[in-house]
C-alpha positions in Angstrom: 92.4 -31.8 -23.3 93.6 -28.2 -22.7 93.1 -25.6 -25.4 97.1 -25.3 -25.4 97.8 -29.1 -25.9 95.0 -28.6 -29.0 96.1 -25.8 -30.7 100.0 -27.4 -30.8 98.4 -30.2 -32.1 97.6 -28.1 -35.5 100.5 -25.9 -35.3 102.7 -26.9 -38.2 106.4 -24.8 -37.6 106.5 -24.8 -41.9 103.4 -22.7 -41.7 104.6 -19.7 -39.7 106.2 -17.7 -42.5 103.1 -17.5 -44.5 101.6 -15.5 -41.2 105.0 -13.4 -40.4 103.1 -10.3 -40.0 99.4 -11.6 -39.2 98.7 -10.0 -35.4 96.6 -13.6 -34.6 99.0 -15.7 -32.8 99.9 -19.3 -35.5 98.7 -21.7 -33.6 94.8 -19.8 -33.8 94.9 -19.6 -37.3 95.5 -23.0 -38.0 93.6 -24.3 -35.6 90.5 -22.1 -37.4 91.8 -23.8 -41.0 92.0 -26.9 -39.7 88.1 -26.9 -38.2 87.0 -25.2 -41.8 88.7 -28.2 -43.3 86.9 -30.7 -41.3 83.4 -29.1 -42.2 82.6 -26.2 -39.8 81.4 -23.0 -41.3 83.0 -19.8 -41.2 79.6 -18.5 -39.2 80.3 -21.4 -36.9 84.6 -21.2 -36.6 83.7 -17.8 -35.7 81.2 -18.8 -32.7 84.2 -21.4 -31.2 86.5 -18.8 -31.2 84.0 -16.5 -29.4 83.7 -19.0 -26.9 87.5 -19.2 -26.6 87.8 -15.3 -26.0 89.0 -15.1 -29.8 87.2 -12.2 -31.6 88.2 -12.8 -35.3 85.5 -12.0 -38.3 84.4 -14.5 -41.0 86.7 -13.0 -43.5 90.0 -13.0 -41.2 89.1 -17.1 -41.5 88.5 -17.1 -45.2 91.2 -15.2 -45.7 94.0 -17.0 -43.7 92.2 -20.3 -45.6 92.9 -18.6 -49.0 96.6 -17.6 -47.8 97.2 -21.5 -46.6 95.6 -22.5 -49.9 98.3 -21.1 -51.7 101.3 -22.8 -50.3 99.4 -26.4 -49.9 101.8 -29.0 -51.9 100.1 -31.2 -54.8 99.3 -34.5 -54.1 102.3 -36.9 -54.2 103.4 -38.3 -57.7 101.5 -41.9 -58.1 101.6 -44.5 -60.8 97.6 -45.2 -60.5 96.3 -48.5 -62.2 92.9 -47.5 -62.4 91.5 -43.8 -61.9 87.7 -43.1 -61.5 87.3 -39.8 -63.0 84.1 -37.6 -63.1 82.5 -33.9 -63.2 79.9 -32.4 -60.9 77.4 -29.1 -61.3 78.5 -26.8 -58.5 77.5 -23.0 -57.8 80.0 -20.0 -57.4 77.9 -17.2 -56.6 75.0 -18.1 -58.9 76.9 -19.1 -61.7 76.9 -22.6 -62.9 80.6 -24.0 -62.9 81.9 -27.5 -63.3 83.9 -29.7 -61.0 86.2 -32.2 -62.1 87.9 -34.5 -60.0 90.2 -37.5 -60.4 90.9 -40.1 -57.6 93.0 -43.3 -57.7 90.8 -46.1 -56.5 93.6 -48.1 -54.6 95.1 -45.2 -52.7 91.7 -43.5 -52.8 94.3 -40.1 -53.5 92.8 -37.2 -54.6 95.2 -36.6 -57.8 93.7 -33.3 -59.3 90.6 -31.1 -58.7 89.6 -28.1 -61.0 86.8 -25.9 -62.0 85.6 -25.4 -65.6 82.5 -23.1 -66.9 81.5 -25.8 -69.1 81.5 -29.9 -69.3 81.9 -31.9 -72.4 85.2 -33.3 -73.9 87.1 -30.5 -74.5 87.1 -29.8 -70.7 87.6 -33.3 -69.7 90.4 -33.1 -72.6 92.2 -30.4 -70.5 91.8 -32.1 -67.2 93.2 -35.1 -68.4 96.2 -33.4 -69.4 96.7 -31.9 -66.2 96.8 -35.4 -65.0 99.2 -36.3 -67.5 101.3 -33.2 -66.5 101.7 -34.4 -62.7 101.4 -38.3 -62.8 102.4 -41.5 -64.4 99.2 -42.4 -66.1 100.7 -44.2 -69.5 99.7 -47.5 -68.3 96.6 -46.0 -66.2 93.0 -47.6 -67.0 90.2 -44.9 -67.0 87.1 -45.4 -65.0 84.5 -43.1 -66.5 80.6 -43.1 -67.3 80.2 -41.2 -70.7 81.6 -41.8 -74.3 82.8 -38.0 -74.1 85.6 -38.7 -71.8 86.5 -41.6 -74.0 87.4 -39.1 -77.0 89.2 -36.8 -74.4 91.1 -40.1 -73.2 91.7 -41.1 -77.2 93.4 -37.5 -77.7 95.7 -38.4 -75.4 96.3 -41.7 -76.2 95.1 -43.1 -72.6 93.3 -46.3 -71.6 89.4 -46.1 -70.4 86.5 -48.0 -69.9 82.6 -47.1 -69.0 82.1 -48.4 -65.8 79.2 -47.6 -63.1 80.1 -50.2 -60.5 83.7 -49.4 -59.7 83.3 -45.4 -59.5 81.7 -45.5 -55.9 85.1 -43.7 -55.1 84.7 -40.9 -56.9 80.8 -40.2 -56.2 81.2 -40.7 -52.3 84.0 -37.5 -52.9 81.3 -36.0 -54.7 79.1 -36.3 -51.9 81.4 -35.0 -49.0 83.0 -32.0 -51.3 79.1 -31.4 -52.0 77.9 -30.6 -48.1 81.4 -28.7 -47.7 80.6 -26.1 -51.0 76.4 -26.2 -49.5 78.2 -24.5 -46.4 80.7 -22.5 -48.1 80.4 -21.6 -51.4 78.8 -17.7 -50.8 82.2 -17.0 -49.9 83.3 -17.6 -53.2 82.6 -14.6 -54.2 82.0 -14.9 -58.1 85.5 -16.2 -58.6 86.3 -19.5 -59.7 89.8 -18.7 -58.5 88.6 -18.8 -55.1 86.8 -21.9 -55.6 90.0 -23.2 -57.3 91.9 -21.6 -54.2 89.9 -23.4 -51.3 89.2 -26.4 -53.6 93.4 -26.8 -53.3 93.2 -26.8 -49.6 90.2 -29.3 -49.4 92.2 -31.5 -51.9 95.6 -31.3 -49.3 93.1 -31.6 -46.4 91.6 -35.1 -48.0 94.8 -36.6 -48.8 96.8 -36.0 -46.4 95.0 -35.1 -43.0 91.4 -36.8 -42.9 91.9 -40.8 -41.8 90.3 -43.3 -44.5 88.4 -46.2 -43.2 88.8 -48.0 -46.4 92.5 -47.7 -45.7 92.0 -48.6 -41.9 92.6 -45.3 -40.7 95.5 -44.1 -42.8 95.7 -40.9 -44.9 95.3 -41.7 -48.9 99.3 -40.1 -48.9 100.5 -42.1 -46.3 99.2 -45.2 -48.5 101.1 -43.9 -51.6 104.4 -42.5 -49.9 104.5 -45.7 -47.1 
């Protein structure tokens, strides 16, 4: 394939705006967003575009990832019957932060990501509620593994059970959103706003560009909006 036909391949038209005044030409940029999204490092974007004749730094990537970040859409609205929910340690910068995540295990969508400097209920508390805030989870049965996310489910009058088999969703998530924040997560710089910012475009990247096998090859939105 020719590096043209490639690089119109990633060149969404709705994305020009957000670069109006950017000197790199559209199709570049998204092209380098679209390989950070699949798992290549900035050190390594950086070396393909060398090899292209593109001479762009580490931080003109992260930072047209940041900018894309912020006009990524939220996961369509779904009426989930069960939801695997769960936390994870992560590191911003040498702090110790908290990673919640929600998926539905049907559509295996991503429904809400977030960052929290703590775990315990009250945190699970307030991600449930941005769940609530964005979905139709009434009739929605929890899958968690900890009696603390039962009381956060209780405060907002939501179904859950403990259960270890049927979570495999959620921890293989964990395990792919792990090696991603291994490679990236020193260009966080301190700010859980910038985890929060490239945690969004991961989240839009999972849902609605990276094919699921479980799904036989379609996107967790195309399952929910088809």
């Amino acid at each position: 394939m020719e590096l043209a036909d490639l690089l119109r391949q990633t060149l969404d038209l709705e994305c020009d705006e957000i670069w109006e005044n950017e000197r790199t030409p559209t199709p570049v940029r998204v092209f380098g967003v679209r390989l950070h999204s699949m798992g290549l490092s900035l050190r390594e974007i950086v070396a393909v575009f060398e090899w292209l004749g593109v001479d762009r730094s580490h931080g003109a990537v992260w930072n047209w990832t940041h900018r894309l970040s912020e006009t990524q859409a939220d996961p369509p609205t779904a009426e989930p019957s069960r939801v695997a929910v769960d936390e994870k340690q992560i590191e911003v910068d040498g702090e110790k932060k908290w990673l919640y995540a929600a998926i539905d295990t049907e559509s295996k969508l991503l429904l809400e990501v977030d960052v929290y400097s703590r775990r315990g209920t009250d945190p699970a508390a307030a991600f449930l509620h941005r769940l609530t805030q964005k979905h139709d989870v009434e009739d929605t049965e929890f899958l968690v593994d900890g009696m603390g996310y039962l009381t956060a489910l209780a405060r907002h009058k939501l179904s859950g059970q403990l259960n270890y088999r049927e979570r495999n969703h959620i921890e293989k998530w964990f395990q792919t959103v792990a090696m991603r924040i291994d490679r990236f997560h020193s260009f966080w710089r301190g700010s859980p706003a910038s985890a929060r910012r490239w945690l969004r475009r991961f989240r839009y990247h999972y849902n609605h560009d990276r094919p699921n096998q479980a799904l036989d090859g379609r996107t967790p939105a195309e399952e929910v909006l088809n």
